[in-house]
C-alpha positions as CSV (number, residue, x, y, z in Angstrom):
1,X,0.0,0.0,0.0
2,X,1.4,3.6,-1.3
3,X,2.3,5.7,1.6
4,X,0.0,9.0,2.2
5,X,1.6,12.1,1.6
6,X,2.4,14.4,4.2
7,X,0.4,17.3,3.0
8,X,-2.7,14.4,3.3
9,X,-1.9,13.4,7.0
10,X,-1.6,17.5,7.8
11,X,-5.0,17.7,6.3
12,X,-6.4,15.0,8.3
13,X,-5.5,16.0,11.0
14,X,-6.9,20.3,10.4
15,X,-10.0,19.1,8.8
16,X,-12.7,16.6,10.7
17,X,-15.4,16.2,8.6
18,X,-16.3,12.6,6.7
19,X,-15.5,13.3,3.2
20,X,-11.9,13.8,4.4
21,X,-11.7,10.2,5.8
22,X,-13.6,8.4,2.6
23,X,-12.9,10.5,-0.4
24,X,-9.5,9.2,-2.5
25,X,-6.0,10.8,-1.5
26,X,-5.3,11.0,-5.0
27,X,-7.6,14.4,-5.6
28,X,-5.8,16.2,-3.0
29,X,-2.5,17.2,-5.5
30,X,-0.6,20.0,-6.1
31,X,-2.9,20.8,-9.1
32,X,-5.9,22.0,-7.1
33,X,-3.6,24.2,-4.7
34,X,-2.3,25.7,-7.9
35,X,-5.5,26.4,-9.9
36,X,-7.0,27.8,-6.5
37,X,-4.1,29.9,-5.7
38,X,-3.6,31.2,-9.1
39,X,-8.1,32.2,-9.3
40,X,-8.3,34.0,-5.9
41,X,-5.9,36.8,-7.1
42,X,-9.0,38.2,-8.5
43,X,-9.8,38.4,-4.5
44,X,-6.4,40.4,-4.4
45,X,-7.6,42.6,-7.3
46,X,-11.1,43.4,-4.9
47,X,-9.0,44.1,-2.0
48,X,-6.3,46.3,-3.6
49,X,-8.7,48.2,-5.0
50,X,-11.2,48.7,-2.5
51,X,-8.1,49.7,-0.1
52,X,-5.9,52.2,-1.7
53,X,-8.6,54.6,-2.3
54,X,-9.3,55.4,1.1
55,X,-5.5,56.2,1.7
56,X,-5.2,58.0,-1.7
57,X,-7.8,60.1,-0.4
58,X,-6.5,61.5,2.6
59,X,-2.8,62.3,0.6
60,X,-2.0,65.9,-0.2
61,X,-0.7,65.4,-3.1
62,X,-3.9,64.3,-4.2
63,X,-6.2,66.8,-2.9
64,X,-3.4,69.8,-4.2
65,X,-4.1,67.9,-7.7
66,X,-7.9,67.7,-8.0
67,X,-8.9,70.6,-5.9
68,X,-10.6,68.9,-3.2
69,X,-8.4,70.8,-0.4
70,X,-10.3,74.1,-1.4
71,X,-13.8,72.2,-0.6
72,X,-15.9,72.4,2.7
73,X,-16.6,69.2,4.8
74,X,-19.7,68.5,3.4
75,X,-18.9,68.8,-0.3
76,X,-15.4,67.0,0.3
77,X,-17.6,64.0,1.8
78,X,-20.1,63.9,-1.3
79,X,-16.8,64.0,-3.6
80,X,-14.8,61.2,-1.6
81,X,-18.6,59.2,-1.7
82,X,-19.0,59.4,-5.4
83,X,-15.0,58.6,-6.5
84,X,-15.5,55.4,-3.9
85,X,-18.9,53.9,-5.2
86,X,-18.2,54.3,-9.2
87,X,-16.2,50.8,-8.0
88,X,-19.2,49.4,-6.4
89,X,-21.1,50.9,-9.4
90,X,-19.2,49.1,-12.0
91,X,-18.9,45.7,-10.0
92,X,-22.7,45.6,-9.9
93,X,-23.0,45.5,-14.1
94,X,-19.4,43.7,-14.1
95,X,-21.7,41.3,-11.8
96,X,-24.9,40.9,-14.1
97,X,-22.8,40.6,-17.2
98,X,-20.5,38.0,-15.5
99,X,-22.8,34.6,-16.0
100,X,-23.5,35.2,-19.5
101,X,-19.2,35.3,-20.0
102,X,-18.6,32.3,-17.8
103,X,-21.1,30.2,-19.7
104,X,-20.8,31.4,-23.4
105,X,-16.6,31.3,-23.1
106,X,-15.8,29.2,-20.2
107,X,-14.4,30.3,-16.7
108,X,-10.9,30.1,-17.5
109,X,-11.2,33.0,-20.2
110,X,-14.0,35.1,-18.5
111,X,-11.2,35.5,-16.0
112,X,-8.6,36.7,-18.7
113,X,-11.3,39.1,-19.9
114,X,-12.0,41.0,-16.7
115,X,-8.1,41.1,-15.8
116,X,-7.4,42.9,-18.8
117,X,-10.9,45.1,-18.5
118,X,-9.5,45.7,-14.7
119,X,-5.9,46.8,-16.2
120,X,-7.7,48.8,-18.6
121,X,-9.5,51.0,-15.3
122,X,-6.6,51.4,-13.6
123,X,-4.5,53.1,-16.5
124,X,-7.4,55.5,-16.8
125,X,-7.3,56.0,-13.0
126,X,-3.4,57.1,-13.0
127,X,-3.5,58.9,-15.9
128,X,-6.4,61.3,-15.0
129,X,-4.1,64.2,-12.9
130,X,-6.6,67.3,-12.5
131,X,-9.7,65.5,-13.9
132,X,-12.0,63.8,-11.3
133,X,-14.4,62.8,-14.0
134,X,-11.8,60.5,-15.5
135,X,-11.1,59.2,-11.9
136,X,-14.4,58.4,-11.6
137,X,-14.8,56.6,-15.2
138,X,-11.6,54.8,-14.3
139,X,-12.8,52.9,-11.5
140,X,-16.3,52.6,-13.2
141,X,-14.3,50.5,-15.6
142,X,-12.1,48.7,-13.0
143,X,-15.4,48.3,-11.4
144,X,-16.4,46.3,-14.1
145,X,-13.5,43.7,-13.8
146,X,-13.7,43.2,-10.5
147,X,-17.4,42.4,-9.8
148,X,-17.4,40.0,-12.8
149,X,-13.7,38.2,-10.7
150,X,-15.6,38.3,-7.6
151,X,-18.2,36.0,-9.2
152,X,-16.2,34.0,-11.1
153,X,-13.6,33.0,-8.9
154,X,-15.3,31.4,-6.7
155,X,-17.5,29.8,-9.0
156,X,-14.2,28.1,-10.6
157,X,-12.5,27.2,-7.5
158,X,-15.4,25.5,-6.0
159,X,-16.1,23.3,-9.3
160,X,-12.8,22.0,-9.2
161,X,-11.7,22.0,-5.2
162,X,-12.7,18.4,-3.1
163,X,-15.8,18.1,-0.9
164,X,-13.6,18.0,2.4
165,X,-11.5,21.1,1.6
166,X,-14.0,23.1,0.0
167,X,-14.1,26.1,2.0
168,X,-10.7,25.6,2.7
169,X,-10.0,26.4,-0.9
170,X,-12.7,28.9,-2.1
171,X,-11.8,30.5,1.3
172,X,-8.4,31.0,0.0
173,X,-10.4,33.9,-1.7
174,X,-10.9,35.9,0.9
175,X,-7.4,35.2,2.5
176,X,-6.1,37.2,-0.9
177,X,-8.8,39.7,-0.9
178,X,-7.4,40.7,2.8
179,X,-4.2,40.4,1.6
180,X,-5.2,42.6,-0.9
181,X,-6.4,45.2,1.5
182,X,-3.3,44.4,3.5
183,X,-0.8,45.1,0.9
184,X,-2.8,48.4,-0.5
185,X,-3.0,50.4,2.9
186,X,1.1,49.5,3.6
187,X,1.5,50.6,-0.5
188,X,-0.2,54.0,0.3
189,X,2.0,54.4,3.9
190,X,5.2,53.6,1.5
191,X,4.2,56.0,-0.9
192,X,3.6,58.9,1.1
193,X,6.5,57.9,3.5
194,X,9.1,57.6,0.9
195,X,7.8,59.0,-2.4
196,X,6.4,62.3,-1.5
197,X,5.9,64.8,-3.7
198,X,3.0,65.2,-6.6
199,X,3.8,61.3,-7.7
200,X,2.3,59.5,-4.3
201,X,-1.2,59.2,-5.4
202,X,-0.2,57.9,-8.5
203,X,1.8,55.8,-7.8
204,X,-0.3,54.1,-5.2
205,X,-3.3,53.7,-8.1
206,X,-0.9,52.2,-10.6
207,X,-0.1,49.3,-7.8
208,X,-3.6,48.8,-8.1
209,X,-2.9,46.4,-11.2
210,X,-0.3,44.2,-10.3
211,X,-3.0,41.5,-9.0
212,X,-4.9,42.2,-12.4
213,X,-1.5,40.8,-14.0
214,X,-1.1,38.0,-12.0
215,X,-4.5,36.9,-12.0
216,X,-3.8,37.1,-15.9
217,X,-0.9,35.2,-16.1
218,X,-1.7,32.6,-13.3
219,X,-4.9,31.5,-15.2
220,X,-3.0,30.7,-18.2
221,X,-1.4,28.0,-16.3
222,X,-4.5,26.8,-15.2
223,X,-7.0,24.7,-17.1
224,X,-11.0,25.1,-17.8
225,X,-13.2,23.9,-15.1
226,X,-14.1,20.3,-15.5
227,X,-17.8,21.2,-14.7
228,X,-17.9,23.7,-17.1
229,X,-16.2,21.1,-19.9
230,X,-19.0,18.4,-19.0
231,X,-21.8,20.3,-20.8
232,X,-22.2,22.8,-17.8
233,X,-24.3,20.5,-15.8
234,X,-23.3,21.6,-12.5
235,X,-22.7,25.5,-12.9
236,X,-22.1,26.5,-9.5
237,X,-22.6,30.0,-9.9
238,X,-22.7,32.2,-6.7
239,X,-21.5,35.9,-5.0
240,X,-23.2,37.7,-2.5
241,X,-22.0,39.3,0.6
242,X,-25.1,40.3,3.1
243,X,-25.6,43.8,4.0
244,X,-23.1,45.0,6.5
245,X,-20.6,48.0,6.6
246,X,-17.3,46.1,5.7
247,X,-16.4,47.4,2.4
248,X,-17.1,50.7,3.3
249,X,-14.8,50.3,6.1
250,X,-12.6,48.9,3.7
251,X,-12.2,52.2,1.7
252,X,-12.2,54.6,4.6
253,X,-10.5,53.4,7.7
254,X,-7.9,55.9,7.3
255,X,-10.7,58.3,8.1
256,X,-12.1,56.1,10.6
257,X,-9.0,56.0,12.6
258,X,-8.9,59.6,12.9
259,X,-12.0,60.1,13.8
260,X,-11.3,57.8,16.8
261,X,-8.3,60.2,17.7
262,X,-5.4,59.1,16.1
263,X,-4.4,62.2,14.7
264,X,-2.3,62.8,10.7
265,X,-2.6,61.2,7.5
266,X,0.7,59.3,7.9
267,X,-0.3,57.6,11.4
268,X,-3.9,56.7,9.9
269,X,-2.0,54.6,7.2
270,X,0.2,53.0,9.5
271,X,-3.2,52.3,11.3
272,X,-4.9,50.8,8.9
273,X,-1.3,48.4,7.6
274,X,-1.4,47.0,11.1
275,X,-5.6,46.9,10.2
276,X,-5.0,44.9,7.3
277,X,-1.7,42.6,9.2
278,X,-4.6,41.5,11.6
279,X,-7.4,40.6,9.0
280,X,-4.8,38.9,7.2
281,X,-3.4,36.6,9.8
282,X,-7.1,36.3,11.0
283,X,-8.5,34.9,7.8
284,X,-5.1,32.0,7.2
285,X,-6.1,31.0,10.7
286,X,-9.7,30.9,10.5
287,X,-9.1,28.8,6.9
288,X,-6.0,26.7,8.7
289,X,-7.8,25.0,11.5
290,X,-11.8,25.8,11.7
291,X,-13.2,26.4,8.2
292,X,-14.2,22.7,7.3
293,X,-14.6,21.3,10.8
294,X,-16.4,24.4,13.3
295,X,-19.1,24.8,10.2
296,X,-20.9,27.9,8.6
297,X,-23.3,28.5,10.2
298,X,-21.7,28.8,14.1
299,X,-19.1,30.7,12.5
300,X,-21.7,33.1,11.2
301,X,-23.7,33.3,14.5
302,X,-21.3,34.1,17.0
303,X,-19.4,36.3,14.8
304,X,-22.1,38.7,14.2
305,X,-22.7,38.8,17.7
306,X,-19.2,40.0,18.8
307,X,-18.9,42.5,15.6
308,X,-22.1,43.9,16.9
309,X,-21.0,44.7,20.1
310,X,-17.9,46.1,18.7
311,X,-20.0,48.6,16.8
312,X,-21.8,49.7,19.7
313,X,-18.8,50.0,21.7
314,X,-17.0,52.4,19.3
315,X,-20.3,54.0,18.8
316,X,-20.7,54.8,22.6
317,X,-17.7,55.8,23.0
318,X,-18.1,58.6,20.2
319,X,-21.0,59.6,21.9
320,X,-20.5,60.3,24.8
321,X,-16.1,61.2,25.0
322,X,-15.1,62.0,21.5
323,X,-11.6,62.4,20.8
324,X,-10.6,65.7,21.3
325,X,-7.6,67.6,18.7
326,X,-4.6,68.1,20.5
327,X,-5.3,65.9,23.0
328,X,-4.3,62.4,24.0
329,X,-6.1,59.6,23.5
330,X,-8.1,58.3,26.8
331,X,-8.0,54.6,27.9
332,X,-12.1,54.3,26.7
333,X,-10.4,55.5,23.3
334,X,-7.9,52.9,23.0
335,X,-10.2,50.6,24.0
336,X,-12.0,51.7,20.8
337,X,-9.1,51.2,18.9
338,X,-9.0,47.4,19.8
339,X,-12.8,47.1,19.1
340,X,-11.6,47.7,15.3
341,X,-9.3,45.2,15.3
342,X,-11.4,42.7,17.3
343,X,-14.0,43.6,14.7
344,X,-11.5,42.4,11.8
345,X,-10.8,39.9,13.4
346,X,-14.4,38.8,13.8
347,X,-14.8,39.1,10.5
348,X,-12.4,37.1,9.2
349,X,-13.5,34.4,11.5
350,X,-16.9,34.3,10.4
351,X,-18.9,36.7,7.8
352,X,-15.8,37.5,5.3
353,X,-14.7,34.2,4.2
354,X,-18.0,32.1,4.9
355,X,-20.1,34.3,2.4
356,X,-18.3,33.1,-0.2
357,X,-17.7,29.8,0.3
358,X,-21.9,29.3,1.1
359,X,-23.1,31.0,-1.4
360,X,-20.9,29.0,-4.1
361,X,-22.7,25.8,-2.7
362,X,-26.3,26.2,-1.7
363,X,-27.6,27.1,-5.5
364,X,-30.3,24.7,-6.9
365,X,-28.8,23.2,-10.0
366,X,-31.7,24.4,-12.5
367,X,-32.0,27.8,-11.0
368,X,-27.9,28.7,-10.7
369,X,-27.6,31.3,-13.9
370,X,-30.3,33.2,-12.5
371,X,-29.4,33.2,-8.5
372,X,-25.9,34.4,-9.5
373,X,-26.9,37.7,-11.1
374,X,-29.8,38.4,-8.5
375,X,-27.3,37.3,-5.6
376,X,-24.2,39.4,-7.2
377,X,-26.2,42.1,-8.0
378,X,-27.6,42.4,-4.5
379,X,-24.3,42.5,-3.3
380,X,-23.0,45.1,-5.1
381,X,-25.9,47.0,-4.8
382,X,-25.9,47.3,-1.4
383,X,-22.2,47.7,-1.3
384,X,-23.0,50.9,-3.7
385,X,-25.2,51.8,-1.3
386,X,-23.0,51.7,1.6
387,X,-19.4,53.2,0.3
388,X,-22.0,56.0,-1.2
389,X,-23.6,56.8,2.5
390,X,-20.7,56.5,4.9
391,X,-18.7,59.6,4.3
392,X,-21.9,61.9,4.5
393,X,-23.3,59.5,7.8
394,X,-19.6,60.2,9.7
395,X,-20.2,63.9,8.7
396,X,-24.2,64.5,9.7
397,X,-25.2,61.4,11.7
398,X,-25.0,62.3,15.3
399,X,-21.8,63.9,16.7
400,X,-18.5,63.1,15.0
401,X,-20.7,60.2,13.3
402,X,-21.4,57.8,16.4
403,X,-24.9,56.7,14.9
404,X,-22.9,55.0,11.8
405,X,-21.4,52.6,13.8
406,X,-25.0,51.8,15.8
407,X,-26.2,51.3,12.5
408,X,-23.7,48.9,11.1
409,X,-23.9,47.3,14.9
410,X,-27.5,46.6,14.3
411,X,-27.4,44.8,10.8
412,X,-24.7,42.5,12.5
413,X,-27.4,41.5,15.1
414,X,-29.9,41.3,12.6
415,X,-27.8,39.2,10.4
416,X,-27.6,36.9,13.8
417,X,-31.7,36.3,13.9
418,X,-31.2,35.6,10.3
419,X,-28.7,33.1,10.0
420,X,-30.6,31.5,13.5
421,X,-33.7,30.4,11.3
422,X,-33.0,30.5,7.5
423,X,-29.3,28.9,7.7
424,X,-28.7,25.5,7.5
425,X,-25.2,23.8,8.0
426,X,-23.7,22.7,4.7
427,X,-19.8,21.8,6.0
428,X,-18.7,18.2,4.3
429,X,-22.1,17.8,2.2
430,X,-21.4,17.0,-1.5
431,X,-22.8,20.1,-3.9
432,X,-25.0,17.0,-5.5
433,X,-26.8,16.7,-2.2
434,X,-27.4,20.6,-2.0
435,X,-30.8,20.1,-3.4
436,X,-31.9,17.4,-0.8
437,X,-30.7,20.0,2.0
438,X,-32.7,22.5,1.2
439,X,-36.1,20.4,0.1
440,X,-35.6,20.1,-3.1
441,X,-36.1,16.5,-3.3
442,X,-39.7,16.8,-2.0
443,X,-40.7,18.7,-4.9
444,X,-38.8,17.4,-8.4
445,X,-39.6,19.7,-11.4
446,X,-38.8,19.0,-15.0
447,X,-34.8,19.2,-15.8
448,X,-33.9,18.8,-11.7
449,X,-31.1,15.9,-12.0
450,X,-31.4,14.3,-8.3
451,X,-29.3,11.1,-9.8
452,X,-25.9,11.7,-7.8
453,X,-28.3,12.8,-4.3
454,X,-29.6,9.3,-5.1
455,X,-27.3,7.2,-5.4
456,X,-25.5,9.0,-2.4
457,X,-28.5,8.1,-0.6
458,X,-28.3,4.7,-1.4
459,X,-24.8,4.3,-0.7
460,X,-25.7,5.4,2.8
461,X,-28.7,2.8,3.3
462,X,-26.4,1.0,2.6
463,X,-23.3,1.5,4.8
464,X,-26.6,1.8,7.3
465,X,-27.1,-1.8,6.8
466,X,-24.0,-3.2,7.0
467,X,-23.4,-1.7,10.4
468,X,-26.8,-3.2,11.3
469,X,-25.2,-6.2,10.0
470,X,-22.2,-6.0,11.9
471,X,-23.9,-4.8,15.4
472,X,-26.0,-8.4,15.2
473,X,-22.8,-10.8,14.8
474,X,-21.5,-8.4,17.3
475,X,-24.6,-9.2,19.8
């Protein structure tokens, strides 16, 4: 008997769930690490671009350039709104266009597509000095690219990755998206730190496509998904993040961080690299050791929970001993500060990386093309909606903004109830047994292929007799 590889035992022992103990050896290779690895830089390409903005932003260099210095608060806030949602504005049509891509050409080149469409955005975006309407077209167009990747990817990752590690795997997506977000607040502290001048802004926008590239050049080494070669029977089509204020956060935690008292745009950057550091480390260990065996749906529960409380702490705070200019910040304040990284934190372990890995398994088989562009859509729409309110909410909703974060704390409860009764567990179930999960079985309509869910229901009447068997010689 062939010995098991090492990287098979390691798995065994991270991941305790029953595919992992019955499924071949042979599918976990360094083929599927490779294709899923080389995909989820399309979560770096979300990240990077959601993150540099914010920092971008706040730079002089920028402001001096396109004129925002000479505007009040209120007008710089509707500005800063509408350069930040033209991104959410072009993921949600980059989202609705995405299916009809994946299944006319294939995963493999709807990916090269929206790479080059996202390279495309960001040349637009650092050549546009002065002009905040070309900006704003720029990351309409990058928009574009990106909400069609964040479909896609996981889509192809999770038609190719095994049953055990599955949200290992199409988790590995949101590991590179906060790596992504990681790597774009340190790239704007190193450019205003050590490029200075008039150049810092753009040089910081041009990073933006370096994962663009490499999701380019990393899916030509990969091949086309195997469900999408077998006649696209088992499209697994899926994006949608619920409503909650993380990609806001996202694009203005430099912001944030001041507002909670740490005071200068250079210390707000460093702020939000050691933001990004913890969301990053957060998300490997989440996906490491507790993705495949602690479940979804605990995950999702008792993360809300403590991302709620967060809020309301930081809100509170606000409230009722804003941070003062000029003055230090008081113990209640730093205790703020860790609220935000308790909050990442949180998020990693629960609502960040879960989303997508759920929502890439739970479609019915017959109805998949048309949940992806209603689920995507969604997403995006909302995330349009938030990135659009939350600079004028900091500015005009209660003093120095303390009802924003009451408000985000409330849809993280909310999102509690709802996961309570509408979400079922899905860790270690087979995507061909998706439809028995959630009742499809009961109610078979023309073109619903239950044939795998059958025979895997046979195979465990089976196995259920066999230990009956075994229990009687036993007695």
């Amino acid at each position: 008997m062939a010995k098991e590889p090492r990287s098979v035992r390691f798995l065994r022992r991270i991941v305790k769930n029953e595919a992992m103990t019955t499924d071949p050896i042979e599918i976990y290779n360094w083929r599927v690490y490779l294709l899923a690895c080389a995909s989820c830089f399309g979560g770096m390409l979300f990240g990077m671009d959601i993150g540099i903005i914010g920092g971008v932003l706040q730079m002089a260099s920028f402001k001096s350039a396109f004129g925002t210095d000479k505007l009040n608060p209120s007008d710089l806030a509707n500005t800063n709104a509408n350069i930040v949602s033209c991104l959410q504005g072009g993921c949600f049509f980059g989202s609705l266009i995405a299916p009809w891509f994946a299944d006319r050409f294939g995963r493999k080149p709807a990916l090269l597509i929206f790479s080059a469409v996202c390279t495309v955005g960001v040349i637009i975006q650092t050549a546009s000095s002065g002009y905040i309407a070309a900006i704003d077209v720029g990351r309409f167009v990058a928009g574009l690219g990106v909400g069609a990747a964040t479909m896609i990817n996981p889509l192809y990752v999770s038609e190719n990755a095994p049953r055990a590690i599955r949200g290992l795997l199409t988790g590995l997506y949101q590991l590179f998206e906060t790596a992504g977000i990681m790597l774009a607040f340190w790239i704007n502290y190193g450019s205003l730190r050590h490029v200075g001048g008039h150049g810092a802004w753009q040089v910081s926008l041009s990073m933006q496509c370096m994962p663009a590239v490499l999701l380019f050049f990393g899916m030509l080494l990969c091949d086309e998904s195997d469900s999408y070669i077998q006649a696209e029977l088992a499209e697994i089509h899926a994006q949608l993040e619920f409503e909650r204020g993380i990609i806001a956060g996202a694009s203005y935690w430099a912001r944030i961080f001041n507002n909670l008292g740490i005071t200068g745009t250079q210390n707000g950057l460093f702020a939000t690299g050691i933001y990004g550091i913890v969301k990053m480390v957060s998300c490997f260990c989440f996906l490491l050791v507790a993705v495949d065996s602690l479940g979804r749906r605990r995950s999702l529960i008792w993360t809300s929970i403590g991302m709620g409380i967060c809020m309301f702490y930081i809100g509170g705070y606000i409230r009722a001993d804003p941070p003062k200019p000029g003055q230090a910040v008081p113990p209640a304040g730093y205790v703020a500060l860790v609220c935000i990284f308790i909050f990442a934190a949180l998020f990693q372990f629960g609502w960040g990386p879960v989303c997508w890995i759920y929502v890439s398994e739970i479609p019915t088989t017959r109805l998949r093309g048309i949940n992806v562009s209603f689920a995507a859509a969604t997403q995006w729409l909302f995330n349009f909606a938030v990135s659009r309110a939350t600079p004028p909410m900091l500015v005009h909703v209660g003093r120095s903004g303390f009802g924003t974060y009451f408000i985000f704390g409330s849809f993280n409860f909310a999102m509690c109830v709802f996961v309570w009764f509408l979400v079922p567990e899905t860790k270690g179930i087979s995507l061909e047994r998706m439809d028995e999960l959630f009742g499809a079985d009961k109610h078979v309509s023309e073109g619903l292929d239950l044939t795998t869910a059958a025979r895997d229901r046979q195979a465990v009447s089976e196995k259920q007799e066999l230990a009956d068997i075994e229990h009687i010689e036993n007695v």
